[in-house]
Structure formats: C-alpha cells, structure tokens
C-alpha positions in Angstrom: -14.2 -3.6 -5.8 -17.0 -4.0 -8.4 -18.7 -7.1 -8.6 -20.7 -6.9 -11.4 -19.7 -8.6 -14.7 -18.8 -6.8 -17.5 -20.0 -6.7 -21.1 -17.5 -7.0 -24.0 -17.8 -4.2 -26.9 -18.7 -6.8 -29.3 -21.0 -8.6 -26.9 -24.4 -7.9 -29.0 -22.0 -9.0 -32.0 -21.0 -12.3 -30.2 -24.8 -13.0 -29.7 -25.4 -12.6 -33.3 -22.9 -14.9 -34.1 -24.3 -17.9 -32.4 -22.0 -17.6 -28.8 -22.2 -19.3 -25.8 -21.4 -16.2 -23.3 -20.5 -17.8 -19.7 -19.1 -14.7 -16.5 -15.2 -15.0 -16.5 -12.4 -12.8 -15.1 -15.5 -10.4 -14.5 -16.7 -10.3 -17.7 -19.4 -11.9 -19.9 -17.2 -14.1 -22.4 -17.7 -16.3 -25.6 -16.6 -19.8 -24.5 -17.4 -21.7 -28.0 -19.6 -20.7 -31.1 -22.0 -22.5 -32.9 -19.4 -25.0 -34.4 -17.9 -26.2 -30.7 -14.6 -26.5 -28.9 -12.9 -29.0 -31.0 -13.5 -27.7 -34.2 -12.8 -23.7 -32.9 -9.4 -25.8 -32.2 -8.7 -27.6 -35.2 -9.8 -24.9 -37.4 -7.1 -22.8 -35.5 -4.5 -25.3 -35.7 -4.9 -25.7 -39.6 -6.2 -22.5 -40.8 -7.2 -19.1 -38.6 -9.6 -18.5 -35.4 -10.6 -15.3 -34.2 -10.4 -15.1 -30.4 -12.2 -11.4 -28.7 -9.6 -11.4 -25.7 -10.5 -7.8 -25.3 -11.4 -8.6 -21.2 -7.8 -8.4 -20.8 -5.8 -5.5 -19.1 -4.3 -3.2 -21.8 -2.0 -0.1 -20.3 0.2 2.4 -21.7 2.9 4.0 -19.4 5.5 6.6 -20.3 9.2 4.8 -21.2 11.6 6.7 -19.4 14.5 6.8 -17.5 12.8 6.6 -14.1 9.5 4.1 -15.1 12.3 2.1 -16.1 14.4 1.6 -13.1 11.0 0.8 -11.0 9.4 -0.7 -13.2 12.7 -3.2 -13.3 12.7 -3.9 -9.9 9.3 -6.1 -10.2 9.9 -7.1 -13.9 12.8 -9.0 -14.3 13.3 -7.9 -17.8 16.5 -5.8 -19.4 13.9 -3.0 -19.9 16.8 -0.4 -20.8 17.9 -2.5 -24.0 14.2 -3.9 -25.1 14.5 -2.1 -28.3 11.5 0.2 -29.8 8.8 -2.0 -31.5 9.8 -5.5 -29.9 7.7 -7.4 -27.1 8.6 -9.6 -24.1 7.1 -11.9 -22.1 7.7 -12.0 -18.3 5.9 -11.0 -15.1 5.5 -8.7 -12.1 7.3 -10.7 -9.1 6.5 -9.9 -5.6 8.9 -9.4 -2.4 9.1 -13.4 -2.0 9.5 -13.8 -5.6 5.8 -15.3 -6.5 3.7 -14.9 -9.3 1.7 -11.5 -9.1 0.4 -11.9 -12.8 2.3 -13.0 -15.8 2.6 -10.2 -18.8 3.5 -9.3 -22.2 5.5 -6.1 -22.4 6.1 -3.9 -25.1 8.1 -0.5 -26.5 6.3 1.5 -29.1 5.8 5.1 -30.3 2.8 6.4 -30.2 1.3 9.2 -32.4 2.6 11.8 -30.8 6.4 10.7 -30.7 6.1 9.2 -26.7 8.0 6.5 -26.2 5.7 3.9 -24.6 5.3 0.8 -22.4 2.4 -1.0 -23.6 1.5 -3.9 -21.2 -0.7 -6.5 -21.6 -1.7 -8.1 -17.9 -4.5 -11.2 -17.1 -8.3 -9.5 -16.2 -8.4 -11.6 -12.8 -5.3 -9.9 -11.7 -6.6 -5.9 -12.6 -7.0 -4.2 -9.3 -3.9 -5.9 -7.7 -1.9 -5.3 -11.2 -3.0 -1.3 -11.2 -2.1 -0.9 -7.3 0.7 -2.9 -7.6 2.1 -0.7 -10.6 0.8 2.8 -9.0 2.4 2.2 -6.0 5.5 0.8 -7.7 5.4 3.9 -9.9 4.6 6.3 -7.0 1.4 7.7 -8.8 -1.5 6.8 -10.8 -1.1 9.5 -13.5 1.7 7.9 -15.6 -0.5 4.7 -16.1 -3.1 5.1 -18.6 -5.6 2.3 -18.9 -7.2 1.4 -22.8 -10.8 1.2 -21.7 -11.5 1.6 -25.3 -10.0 -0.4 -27.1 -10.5 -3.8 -27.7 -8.4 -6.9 -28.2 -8.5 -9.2 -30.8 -6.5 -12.6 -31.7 -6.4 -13.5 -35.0 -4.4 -17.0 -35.0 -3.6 -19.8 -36.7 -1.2 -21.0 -39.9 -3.4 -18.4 -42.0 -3.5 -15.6 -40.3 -0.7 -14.2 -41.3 -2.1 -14.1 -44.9 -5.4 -12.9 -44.4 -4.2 -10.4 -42.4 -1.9 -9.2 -44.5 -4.8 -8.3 -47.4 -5.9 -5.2 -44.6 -2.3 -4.7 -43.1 0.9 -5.2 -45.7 2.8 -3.9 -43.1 2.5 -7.0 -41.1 3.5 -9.7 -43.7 7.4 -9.4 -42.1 6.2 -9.1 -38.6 8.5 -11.1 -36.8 7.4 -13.4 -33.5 6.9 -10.7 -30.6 7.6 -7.8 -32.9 4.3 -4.6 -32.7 3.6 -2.1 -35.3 1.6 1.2 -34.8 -0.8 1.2 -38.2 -3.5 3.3 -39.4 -7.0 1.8 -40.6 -9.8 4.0 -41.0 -8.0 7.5 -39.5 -7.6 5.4 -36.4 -4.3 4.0 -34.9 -4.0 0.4 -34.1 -1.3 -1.8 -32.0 -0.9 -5.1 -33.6 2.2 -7.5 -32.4 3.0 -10.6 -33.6 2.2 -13.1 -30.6 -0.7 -14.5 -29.2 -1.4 -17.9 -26.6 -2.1 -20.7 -29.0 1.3 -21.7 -30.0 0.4 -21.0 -33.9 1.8 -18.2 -35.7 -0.5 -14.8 -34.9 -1.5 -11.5 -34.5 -3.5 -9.5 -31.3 -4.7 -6.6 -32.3 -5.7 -3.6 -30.1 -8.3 -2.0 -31.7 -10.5 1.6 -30.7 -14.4 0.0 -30.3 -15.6 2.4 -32.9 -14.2 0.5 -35.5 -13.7 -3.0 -34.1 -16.9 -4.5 -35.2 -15.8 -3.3 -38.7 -12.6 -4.7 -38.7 -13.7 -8.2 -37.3 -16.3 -8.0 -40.3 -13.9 -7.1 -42.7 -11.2 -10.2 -41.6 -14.1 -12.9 -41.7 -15.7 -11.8 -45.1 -12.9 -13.7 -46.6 -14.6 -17.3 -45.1 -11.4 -18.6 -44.2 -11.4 -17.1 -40.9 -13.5 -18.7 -37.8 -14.8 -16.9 -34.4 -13.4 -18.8 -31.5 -14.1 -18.7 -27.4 -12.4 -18.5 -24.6 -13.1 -23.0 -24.8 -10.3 -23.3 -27.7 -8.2 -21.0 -25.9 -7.5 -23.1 -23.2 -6.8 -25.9 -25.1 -4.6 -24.8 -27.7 -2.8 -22.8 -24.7 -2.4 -25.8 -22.6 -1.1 -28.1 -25.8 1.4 -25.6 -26.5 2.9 -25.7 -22.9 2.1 -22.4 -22.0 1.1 -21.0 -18.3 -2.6 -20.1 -17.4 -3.0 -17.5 -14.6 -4.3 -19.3 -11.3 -3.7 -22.6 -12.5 0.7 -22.7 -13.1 0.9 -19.6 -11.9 0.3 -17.7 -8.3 1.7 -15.6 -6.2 3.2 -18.3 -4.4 4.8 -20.3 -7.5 7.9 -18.1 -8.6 9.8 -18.1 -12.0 12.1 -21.6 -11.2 8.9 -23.5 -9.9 6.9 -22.6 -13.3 9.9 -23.7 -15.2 10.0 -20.0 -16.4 13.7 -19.3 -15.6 14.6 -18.6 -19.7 12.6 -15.4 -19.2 15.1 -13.8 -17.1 17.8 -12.4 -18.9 21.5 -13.7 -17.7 22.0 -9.6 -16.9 19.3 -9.9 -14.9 19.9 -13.0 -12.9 23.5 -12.3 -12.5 22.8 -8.9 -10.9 19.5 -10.7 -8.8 18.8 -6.3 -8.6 14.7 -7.3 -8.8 12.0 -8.2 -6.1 12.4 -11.6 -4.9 15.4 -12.8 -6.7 17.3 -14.1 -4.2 14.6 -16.5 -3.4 15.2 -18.5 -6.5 18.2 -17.5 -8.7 21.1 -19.8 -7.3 19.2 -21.1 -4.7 19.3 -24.8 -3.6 15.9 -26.3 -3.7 14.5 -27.7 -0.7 13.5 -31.4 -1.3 10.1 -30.2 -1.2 10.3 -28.0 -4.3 7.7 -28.5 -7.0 8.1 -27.5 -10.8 6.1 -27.7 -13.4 5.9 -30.6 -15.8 3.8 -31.8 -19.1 2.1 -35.4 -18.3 0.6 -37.8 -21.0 -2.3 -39.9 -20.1 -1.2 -43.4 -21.1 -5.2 -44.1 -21.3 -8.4 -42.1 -22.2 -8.6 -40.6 -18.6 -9.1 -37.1 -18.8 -6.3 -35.6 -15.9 -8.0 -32.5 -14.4 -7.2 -29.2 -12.1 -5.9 -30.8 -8.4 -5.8 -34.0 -8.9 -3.4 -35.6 -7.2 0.1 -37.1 -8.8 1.5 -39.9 -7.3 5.0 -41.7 -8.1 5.3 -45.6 -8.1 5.5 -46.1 -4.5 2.2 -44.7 -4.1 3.3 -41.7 -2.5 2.0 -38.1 -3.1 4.2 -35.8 -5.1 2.2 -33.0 -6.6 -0.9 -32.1 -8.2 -1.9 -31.3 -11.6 -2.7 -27.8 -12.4 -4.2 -27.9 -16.3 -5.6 -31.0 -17.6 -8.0 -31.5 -21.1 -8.2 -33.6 -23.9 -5.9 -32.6 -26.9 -7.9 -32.6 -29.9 -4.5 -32.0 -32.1 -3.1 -35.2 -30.3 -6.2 -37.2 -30.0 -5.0 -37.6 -26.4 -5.6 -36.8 -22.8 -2.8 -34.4 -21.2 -2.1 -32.1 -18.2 0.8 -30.1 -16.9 1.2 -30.3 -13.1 3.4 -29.2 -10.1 6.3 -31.7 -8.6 8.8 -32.3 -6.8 11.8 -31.4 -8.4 13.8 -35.6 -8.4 10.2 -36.8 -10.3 10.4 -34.0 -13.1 12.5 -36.5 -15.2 11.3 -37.1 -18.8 9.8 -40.8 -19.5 9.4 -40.6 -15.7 5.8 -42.8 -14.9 3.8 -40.9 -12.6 0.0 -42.0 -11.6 -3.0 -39.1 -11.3 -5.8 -39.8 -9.0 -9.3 -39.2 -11.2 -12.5 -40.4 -9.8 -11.1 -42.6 -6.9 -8.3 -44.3 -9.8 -4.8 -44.1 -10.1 -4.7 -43.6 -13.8 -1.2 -44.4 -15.6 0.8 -41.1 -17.3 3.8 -40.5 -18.0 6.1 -37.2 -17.8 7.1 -35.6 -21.3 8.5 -32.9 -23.1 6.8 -29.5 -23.6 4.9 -28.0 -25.7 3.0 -31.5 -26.7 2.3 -29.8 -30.5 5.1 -27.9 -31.7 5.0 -24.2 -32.1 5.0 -22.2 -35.3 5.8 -19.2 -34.6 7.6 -17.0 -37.7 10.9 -15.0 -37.4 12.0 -13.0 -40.2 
C-alpha cells in the first residue's frame, strides 16, 4: 500500500491562499485558512464556504442489470428504482453487517449515453472500498476511478445563488438531485448535497479547469475557502456520521441510528450482506446506539471519553466531540446502550479525570436547510 501522502491539485493554490496544510486520509489537506475555524464556520452557516474535498474517492461504474444485483447485495439501497439523475446516501455493509465505509451513490448519463453509478466513498477507506467492489463485481474493469478530477463543496445559505450566476441549470436542483453540465468544453458532475447540513453543491470538476472555476466562484467576495477544521464541525452540529469515529466495520446500520437509509423493500426482503444481523433482531442488553449529548457546562466532550449514567456506571463512549460555534456550546455524539438513549436522559462524560454533567438530545443540534423543489 503506498504510504506516502498525497498532494491535492490545488495544493500550490491552497498555499497561496494562506492554508494550514496538515497529512489526512493520505493526503496533504487544508485544515483552516487565514481567517480560522470558527469563522470558516460561521461564514458557512450564514453565507457560503468553499471546502477542496477532492481527497475523496470518486468512481464511475457501468449501471446495469448485473452491477446492479451485486452491487445490491452490499448496498442496501433499491438500486433498480433509484431513478436517473437522483443520489442516495447509504453504505457498503459487510458479511456481519458492519460498517465498511459509508457512501453517496448516484445514477447519471454520461456523454456518451452510459448509464452510470457515480459513487462517492471516504479516502481512509480506498484500497478496502476498490477490493471490496472488484471482488463484489468480479473484475476491476467495470470500476473506473476519477483520478482527475477534483472535488469541490461549495456550501452554505448562499451558495445556491452564487452558483447559480456560472450554472442556471442548478438554481432548481433539488436536495440529492446531480446534473451533467458543460463549462469551458468540459463536463462536470454537480449534485445538490454536501456534509455541513446547509443547503449545497459538490462539484466534480476535471483539474485543468478547477483552479479556474474556484477563481471564478470567489471573485464574487461573497464566497470563503474553508478546511477540513469547519468540516468537522458543521458535520458534527448537523448530526451527521464521520468515518472511524460513528462508524466502523463493527458498528452496523441500527447501532449508528442509520436504519431510515434502508428502504422498507429492502429490509423486508433482508436479500443484502449482513441483514439478518440487525433488521428484526432483538438487541442484546449490551447494544450501543448512537446519541447527540449537550454539555450542561463549558467542558469540551472529546473522541473516547467515557459516558457514565447516574449510578456511576460505564455505558458508552463518546465518538465526536467539539465546541459548536453556531450554538455557543460544547457537544458530542456518542455510542450507548440502547435503555440510556432516551431524550432529556442525564448522562456524565469523563474529561480530564471529571465527570462532567450532559444531557442526551435530539439530532441534528442546528437544523438543516436543505432545498427541495
């Protein structure tokens, strides 16, 4: 496997621009810009941010009637009915029903009339998502990675109409809807979705023109570069699962609280890997799942810490912890046991030798915005 980390497309652009580059997933990534974290975050939650997420996996693989049916078996999607030019989100599932890596999941056209599954899949997770697919597939040759092509999120309340002064097209874009449009001679993907909660586009770009592009979108001043920093915090306010944090290969769908991904077709024919694991299965009194906690002071909850209920006894751990910069407030989602997974339920998280007061609460902690049209 090779070790050595990767440079983004736009990395000389990224240095220009004032980034802090730190090695993630394998590649050399912006984690905040001249500005910082919190204001990457707020400027996102109140106007647009500009996120270069092009270390992630992007693959193409011929729709038909046989990818389908295996490709099913570890998706648990309704692959047959996804309908050309929408976008799901599930995962690949293995033979005990874990987490390989979670996904987005689109049908498009391309250029050439081929009916397409473009997939979107976490850059930690590459080399066990390609042999996982290949051998799922039977062959390497219908997967064909994007090396070149970037990705880019453009996110945020704004986005939409900045956007929409390069790309008309995408001013009725509906939440997890993807167009095929030409800029420049050159075809792009862009899909309405993105991991921030907000309303927003990711566009897969070809690196000859993405510097362009990214040019062309901030020139309007209302637009703001943000890292992989913001990311995680916008993600983690909006309720939504990080790879290797909520989600592993030995967390499955019902653990992550992820069951409303499965269609009812799906779980009522249980015909995928690992199904009858957790689809009508009793949980043992052991079973964890994932909740959102509030800090009921200014202690930051982070990654393993322990959760305790009020008998002092250990029932889970936290898995995503930061302060919310939207909320003014410390908060964390965790893993436990199922009878403690109540709402208003007080739970305690260990920090720094302290048993620090939370409380359980409902997800996402800041509304989402996405648009359907």
């Amino acid at each position: 496997m090779d070790k050595e980390i990767k440079k983004l497309f736009l990395e000389s652009f990224h240095i220009k621009n004032d980034a802090k580059l730190i090695p993630f997933s394998g590649y050399n990534m912006p984690i905040n810009y001249k500005n910082g974290i919190i204001k990457e975050h707020l400027a996102t939650r109140s106007d647009c941010g500009i996120f270069d997420v092009s270390h992630m996996l992007q693959i193409n693989i011929i729709a038909n009637e046989q990818t389908t049916k295996k490709l099913e078996n570890i998706i648990p999607l309704d692959l047959y009915n996804l309908k050309i030019g929408k976008s799901a989100y599930s995962f690949i599932l293995n033979d005990n029903g874990g987490i390989i890596d979670d996904l987005i999941i689109s049908k498009i056209i391309n250029n050439k009339d081929q009916i397409l599954y473009y997939i979107v899949l976490n850059a930690s997770r590459r080399f066990v998502d390609l042999k996982v697919l290949s051998e799922t597939l039977g062959t390497t040759n219908l997967i064909n990675t994007r090396n070149n092509y970037s990705l880019i999120a453009v996110q945020g309340p704004r986005s939409r109409e900045l956007l929409s002064n390069i790309f008309p097209e995408i001013m009725k874009l509906s939440f997890m809807e993807i167009k095929n449009l030409i800029y420049d001679n050159f075809e792009i993907l862009i899909s309405c979705s993105g991991y921030t909660g907000e309303d927003g586009f990711e566009l897969s770009i070809p690196n000859n023109i993405v510097t362009q592009l990214v040019k062309k979108i901030l020139s309007s001043n209302e637009a703001f570069l943000c890292g992989l920093g913001s990311r995680d915090t916008l993600r983690l306010e909006a309720g939504l699962c990080l790879y290797g944090n909520e989600l592993n290969e030995n967390i499955n769908p019902k653990e992550a609280s992820l069951l409303w991904t499965i269609p009812k077709l799906r779980k009522n024919k249980m015909n995928f890997k690992g199904a009858i694991e957790f689809i009508n299965k009793n949980p043992n009194k052991n079973q964890k799942i994932r909740i959102g906690i509030l800090s009921l002071n200014q202690s930051i909850p982070r990654n393993n810490n322990n959760i305790y209920n009020n008998q002092n006894r250990l029932i889970g751990k936290v898995t995503s912890g930061s302060y919310s910069p939207t909320l003014k407030k410390p908060i964390a989602m965790g893993l436990v046991e199922e009878k403690y997974a109540i709402i208003g339920n007080k739970v305690f998280i260990e920090s720094r030798g302290k048993k620090e007061d939370s409380i359980v609460v409902k997800m996402p902690f800041v509304n989402h915005n996405y648009k359907k049209y």
